[in-house]
N, C-alpha and C positions, 0 to 999 in steps of 0.2 A: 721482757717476758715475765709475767706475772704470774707465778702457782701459791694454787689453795693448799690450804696446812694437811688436806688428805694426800694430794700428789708427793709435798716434802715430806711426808712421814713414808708413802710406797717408794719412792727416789730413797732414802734416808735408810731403807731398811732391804734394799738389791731388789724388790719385786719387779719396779720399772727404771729403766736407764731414763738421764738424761734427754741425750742423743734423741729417743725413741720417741719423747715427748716434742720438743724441737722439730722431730720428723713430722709427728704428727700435726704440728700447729702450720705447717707452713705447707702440707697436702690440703690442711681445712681454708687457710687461708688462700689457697692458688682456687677450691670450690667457690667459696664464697664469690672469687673476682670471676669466675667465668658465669657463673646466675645471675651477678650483678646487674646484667646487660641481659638478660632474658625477661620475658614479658609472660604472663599468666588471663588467658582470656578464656571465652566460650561463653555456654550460653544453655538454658532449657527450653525446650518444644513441646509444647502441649495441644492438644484438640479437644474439642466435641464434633461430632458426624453425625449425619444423619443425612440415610436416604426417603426423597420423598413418596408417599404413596407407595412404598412397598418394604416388604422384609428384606434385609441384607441379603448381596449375593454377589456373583463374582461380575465384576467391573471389568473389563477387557481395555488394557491401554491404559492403566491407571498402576503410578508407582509406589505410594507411600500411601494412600488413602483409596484402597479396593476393601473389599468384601469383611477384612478382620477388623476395619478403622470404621465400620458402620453403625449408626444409632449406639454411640455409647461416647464416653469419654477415654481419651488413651493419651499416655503416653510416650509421646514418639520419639524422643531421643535427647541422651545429655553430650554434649561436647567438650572434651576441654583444651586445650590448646599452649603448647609451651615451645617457644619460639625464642632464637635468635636474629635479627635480620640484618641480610649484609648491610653494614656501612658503604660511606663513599671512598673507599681506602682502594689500594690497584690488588691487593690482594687480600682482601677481605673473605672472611668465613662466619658461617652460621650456621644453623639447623631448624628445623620445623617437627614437631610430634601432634599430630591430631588422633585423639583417643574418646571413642565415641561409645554410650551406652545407652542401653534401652531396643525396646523393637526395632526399631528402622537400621541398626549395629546390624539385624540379619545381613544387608544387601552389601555387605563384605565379609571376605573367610581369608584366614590364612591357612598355609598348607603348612602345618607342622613335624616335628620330628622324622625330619630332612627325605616328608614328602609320603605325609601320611594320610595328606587330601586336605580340602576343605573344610575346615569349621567353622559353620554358622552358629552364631550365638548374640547372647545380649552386651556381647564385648569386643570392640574389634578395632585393627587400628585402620586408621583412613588415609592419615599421610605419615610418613617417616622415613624424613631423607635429613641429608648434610648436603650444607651448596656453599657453593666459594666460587672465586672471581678470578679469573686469570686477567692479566692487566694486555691482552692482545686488541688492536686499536682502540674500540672506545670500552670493551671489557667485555671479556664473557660470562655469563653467568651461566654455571654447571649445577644442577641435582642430582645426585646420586642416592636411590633408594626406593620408596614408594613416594609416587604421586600423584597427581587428579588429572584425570583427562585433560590434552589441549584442546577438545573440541569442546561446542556446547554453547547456546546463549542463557540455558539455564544452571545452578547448581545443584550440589547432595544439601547444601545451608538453606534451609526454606524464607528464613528470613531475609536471605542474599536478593531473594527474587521477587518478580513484580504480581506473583501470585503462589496462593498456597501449595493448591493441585499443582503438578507436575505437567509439563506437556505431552503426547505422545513422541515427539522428536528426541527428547530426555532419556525413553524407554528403549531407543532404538541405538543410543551412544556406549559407548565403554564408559565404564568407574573412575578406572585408576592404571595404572602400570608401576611394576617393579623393572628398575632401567636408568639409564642416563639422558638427562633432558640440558640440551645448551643453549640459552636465548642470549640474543644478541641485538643491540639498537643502532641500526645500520645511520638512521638519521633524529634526530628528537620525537620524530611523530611516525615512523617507519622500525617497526622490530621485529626477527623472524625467529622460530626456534625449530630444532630439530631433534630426534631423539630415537633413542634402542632400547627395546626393550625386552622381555622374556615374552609376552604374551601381547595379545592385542585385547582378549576377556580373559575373563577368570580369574583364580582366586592369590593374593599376595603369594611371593615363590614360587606361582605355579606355574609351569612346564609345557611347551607345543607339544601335543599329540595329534596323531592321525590315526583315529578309528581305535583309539585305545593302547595306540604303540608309540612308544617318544618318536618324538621327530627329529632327525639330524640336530646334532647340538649346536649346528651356525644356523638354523633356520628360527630369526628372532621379527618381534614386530619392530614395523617403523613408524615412524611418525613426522610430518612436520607443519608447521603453520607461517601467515604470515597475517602482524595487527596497522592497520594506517590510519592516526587520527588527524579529524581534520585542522589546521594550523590556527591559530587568531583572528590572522587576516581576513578569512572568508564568513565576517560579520556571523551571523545568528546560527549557522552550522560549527561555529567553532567548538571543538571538544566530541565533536561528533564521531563515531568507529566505524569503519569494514573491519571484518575478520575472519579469513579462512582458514581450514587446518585439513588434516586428513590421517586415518591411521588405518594402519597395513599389515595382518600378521593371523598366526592362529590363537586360539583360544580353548574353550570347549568342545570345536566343531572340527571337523575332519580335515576342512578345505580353508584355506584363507577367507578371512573378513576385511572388508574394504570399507573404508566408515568413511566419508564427506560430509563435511558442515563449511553451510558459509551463514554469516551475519553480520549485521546490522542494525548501529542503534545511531539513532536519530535525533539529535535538538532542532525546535521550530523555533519560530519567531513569537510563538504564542506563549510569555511567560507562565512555568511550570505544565508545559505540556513537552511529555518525549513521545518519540516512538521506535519501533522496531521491528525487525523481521527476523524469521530465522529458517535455515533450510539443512536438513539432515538426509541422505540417502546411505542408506546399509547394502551390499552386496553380498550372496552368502552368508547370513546371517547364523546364528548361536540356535540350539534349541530353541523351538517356539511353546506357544501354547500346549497345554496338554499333555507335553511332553515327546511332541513330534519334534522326530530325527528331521535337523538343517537337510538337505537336498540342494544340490550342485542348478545354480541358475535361481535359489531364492532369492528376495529382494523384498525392499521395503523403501519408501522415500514419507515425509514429513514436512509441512509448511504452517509456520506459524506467524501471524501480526500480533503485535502489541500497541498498546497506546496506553501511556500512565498522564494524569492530571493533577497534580499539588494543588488544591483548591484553597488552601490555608496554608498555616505553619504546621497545621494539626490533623488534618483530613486529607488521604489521597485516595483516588479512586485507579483502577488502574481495570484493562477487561483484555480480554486474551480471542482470538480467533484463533481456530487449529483444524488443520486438516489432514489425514495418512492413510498412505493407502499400502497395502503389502499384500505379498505372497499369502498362500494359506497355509494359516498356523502361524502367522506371523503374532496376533492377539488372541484369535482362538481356534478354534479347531472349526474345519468344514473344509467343501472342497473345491469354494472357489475363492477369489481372491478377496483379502480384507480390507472393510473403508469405513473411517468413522468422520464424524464430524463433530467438533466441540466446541462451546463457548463458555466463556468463563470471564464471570465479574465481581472483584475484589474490593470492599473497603475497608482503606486501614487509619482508627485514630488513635494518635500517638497521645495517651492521656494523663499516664505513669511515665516517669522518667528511666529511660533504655525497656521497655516493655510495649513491643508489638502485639496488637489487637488489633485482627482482620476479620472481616466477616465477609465468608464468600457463597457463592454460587454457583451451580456450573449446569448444564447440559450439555450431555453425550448423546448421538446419533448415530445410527448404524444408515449405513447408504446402504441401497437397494433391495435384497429381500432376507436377506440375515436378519436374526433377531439374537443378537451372545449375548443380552443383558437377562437372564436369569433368576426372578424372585420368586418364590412359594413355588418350585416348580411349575411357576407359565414363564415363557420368554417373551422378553420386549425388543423392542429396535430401539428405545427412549430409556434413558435414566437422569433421574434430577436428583443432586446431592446439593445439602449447607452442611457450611464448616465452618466454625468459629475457631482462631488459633492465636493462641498465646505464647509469646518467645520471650522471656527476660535475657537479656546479653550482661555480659559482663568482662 
């Protein structure tokens, strides 16, 4: 142990003990080995929007780039991320902390001092949990705390995905959940997980209610899934996913929500071409549009293809088909039922090193005689947006 002439003069002179200092170097030395083994990533998100041929207005069916992300530049959100991740050990442990700022931080809240509501703000956390491994046959892996949905082909990480815009199936899924989630790999290519949690929506800590009165305190969401990829063996689909999950609980809404997703991703024989599918249905679903009260027998279902192309090392193009159709009030208000239709086509060249630059495209469609797309006070059944989006990861 090695001290500087100020510690032997406070030691020297009864202000600080020994012992104290000793205590102290080896609580800093026990920090030090536990960060040692921790990783510091994330990333920035940026846009420019614009919609074409009209003034901004509200976009029905659109999650991170509606009406406030129009004709301007924004941005959308900082990430940072500080992680441990289990080893190969039979009783390994880690953690995960994802802490997100900026506008798009709204679409999470926690419930504060022990349950004072929701707080939407430009700060909020997205995951934060502790996991560890019980060594029961080929090992369990447990979460405990907040974490991200098991359903979904798409993410809240925009540069996770094979397009900027979100899909409508996206809008219809849960967040996150505060709960215990246990995945387990029954075979190499076969893994299922299960889980409990407080809620099925709503905000981190937050609580089942019915109609504004807590709900019996055993009545929690469920959840389970199951992922199968394809083996080696079967030539040009290898590496190929199913994946189903489903989540069971209340939320915001009075009544239980029933969330199904299943998907699908695809390798062809066509070097640098994927594909995929994706399939969401909601039951009694959260607040809708507008701010209409969920109603008993709501519904909502969602079908999405994907096809991405690596044309280079440098250039992918990647275009999106989407289809949904819901209850009304599902995206906006009226009093028959909602259906859009969307296409969306993304190119991304990787020019900068870890710096995403996409430029995309999209049209929305309203089916039949609806018109929820809104500018200068007339309504359309049509909307065309571009978006240029810039991600530095790190």
């Amino acid at each position: 142990m090695k001290l500087n002439k100020w510690t032997l003069a406070l030691t020297a002179a009864g202000v600080v003990s020994l012992g104290s200092i000793v205590q102290a170097e080896e609580a800093q030395h026990q920090v030090m080995t536990a960060l040692s083994s921790s990783t510091l990533s994330g990333y920035v998100d940026t846009s420019a929007n614009w919609r074409v041929g009209k003034t901004a207005g509200f976009i029905p069916g659109r999650t991170f780039d509606g009406m406030d992300k129009q004709d301007g530049f924004n941005l959308n959100v900082v990430k940072l991320t500080l992680e441990k991740p289990l080893d190969e050990g039979q009783w390994s442990a880690g953690y995960k902390a994802d802490l997100v700022f900026g506008p798009d931080a709204n679409y999470y809240g926690t419930t504060l001092n022990g349950g004072g509501g929701p707080v939407a703000g430009d700060f909020a956390v997205k995951q934060a949990y502790a996991n560890f491994r019980a060594p029961v046959g080929n090992g369990i892996d447990f979460k405990m705390g907040v974490f991200d949905t098991i359903i979904g082909y798409e993410v809240y990480e925009s540069g996770n995905n094979p397009n900027y815009s979100r899909s409508y199936g996206y809008s219809l899924e849960p967040t996150h959940h505060t709960g215990l989630l246990a995945s387990y790999h029954i075979v190499d290519n076969v893994s299922v997980s299960a889980g409990i949690a407080d809620t099925a929506f709503g905000a981190i800590n937050g609580r089942a209610a019915r109609g504004g009165v807590p709900a019996s305190q055993t009545e929690k969401a469920y959840m389970g899934s199951i992922s199968i990829t394809v083996p080696d063996s079967v030539g040009f689909l290898k590496g190929s996913t199913f994946y189903a999950g489903a989540v069971d609980g209340l939320g915001g809404n009075t009544i239980d929500t029933t969330s199904v997703y299943g998907g699908l991703t695809l390798n062809t024989p066509v070097t640098g071409l994927t594909g995929g599918f994706a399939f969401d249905y909601r039951f009694n679903g959260p607040t809708g549009a507008g701010g209409i009260a969920p109603v008993k027998d709501s519904w909502a279902y969602a079908a999405a293809v994907y096809a991405a192309y690596q044309t280079t090392e440098k250039l992918k193009f990647a275009v999106r088909g989407d289809w949904t159709e819901g209850s009304a009030g599902t995206y906006y208000a009226g009093t028959e039922k909602n259906e859009l239709l969307g296409i969306t086509l993304t190119a991304d060249y990787s020019l900068w090193s870890n710096l995403i630059t996409r430029l995309e495209g999209r049209w929305d469609h309203a089916i039949g005689g609806d018109r929820p797309f809104p500018a200068a006070g007339v309504a359309d059944r049509n909307v065309f947006t571009l978006a240029l989006n810039t991600i530095f990861k790190f």
